[in-house]
C-alpha positions, 0 to 999 in steps of 0.5 A: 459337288462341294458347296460354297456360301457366301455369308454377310455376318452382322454385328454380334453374331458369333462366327459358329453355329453353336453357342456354349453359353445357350443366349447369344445369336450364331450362324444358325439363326441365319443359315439352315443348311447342314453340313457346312462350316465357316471356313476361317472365323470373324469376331462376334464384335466385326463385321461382314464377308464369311465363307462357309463350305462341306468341302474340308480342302477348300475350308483349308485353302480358304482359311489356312494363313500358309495359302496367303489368300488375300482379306480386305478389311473396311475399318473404321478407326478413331483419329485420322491416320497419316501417312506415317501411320498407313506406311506402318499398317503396310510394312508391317507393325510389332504386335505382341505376337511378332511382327505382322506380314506387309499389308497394304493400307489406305484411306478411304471414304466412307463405303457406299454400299455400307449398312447402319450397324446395330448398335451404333458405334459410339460417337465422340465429337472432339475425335473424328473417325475415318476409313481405310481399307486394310488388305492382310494375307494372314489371320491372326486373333484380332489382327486388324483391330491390334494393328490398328491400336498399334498405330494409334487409332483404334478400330470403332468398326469393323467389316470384312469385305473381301476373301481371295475373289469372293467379295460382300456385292451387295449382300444384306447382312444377315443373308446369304447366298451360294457361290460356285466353288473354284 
């Protein structure tokens, strides 16, 4: 039977387990369990939801864009994004790489289950910051953090939420927990 891990990735953790240059925390300083693999990736510098599994047919329905399996994303943007701006998010914005699929954008508060982050994001008090939750059923390099700078508010934070059904609950960061494969 395959195995499923549900993983709350913290802030500068590289999404692997190895790290070629040998000084910086990876997937091994949390998950001892050999023989799975992240399935799709989660930059050093975000937060969050990552699925690992031994179970190379579910790593691909996970992580393969061309399965259009949902991830939600909290993010934490500089500037206050007005209906213009989330109306773009949603039907799509011209990246550098093309245009991105519709996504579904909205604001939110601030989420309630949401850890402090180490470091802390910086904080300038002339530029407030708010939330949305993104919704994206593609995985481009950095998608979301481009997207939102295409519409003029910058990411300060990022934290993936949910993949296809599996969500964060209210797992810690930096542990993890089997899940019963689909």
């Amino acid at each position: 039977m395959s195995r499923l891990i549900r993983f709350n990735k913290p802030f500068d953790v590289l999404p692997q387990f190895t790290d070629p240059g040998g000084d910086r925390r990876t997937l091994a300083d949390f998950i001892d369990l050999p023989g799975v693999y992240p399935a799709g990736r989660l930059d050093r510098d975000s937060e969050g939801l990552m699925l690992l599994t031994d179970d190379g047919r579910l790593q691909a329905r996970i992580a393969d864009p061309k399965h259009k399996l949902e991830k939600c994303y909290w993010v934490q943007v500089e500037g206050e994004p007005d209906a213009t701006a989330l109306a773009a998010l949603s039907s799509g914005v011209v990246l550098k790489d093309g245009r991105t699929r519709p996504a579904r954008a909205r604001r939110i508060a601030p989420p309630a289950a949401l850890w402090p982050r180490v470091p802390p994001i910086r904080v300038r008090k002339s530029v407030p910051d708010y939330w949305i939750e993104l919704t994206i059923r593609e995985g481009r390099n950095r998608q979301v953090r481009r997207m939102t700078a295409a519409v003029g508010h910058p990411t300060l934070r990022l934290i993936r939420h949910r993949i296809g059904p599996w969500t964060l609950d209210a797992l810690a960061p930096g542990c993890w927990d089997r899940l019963a494969p689909p």
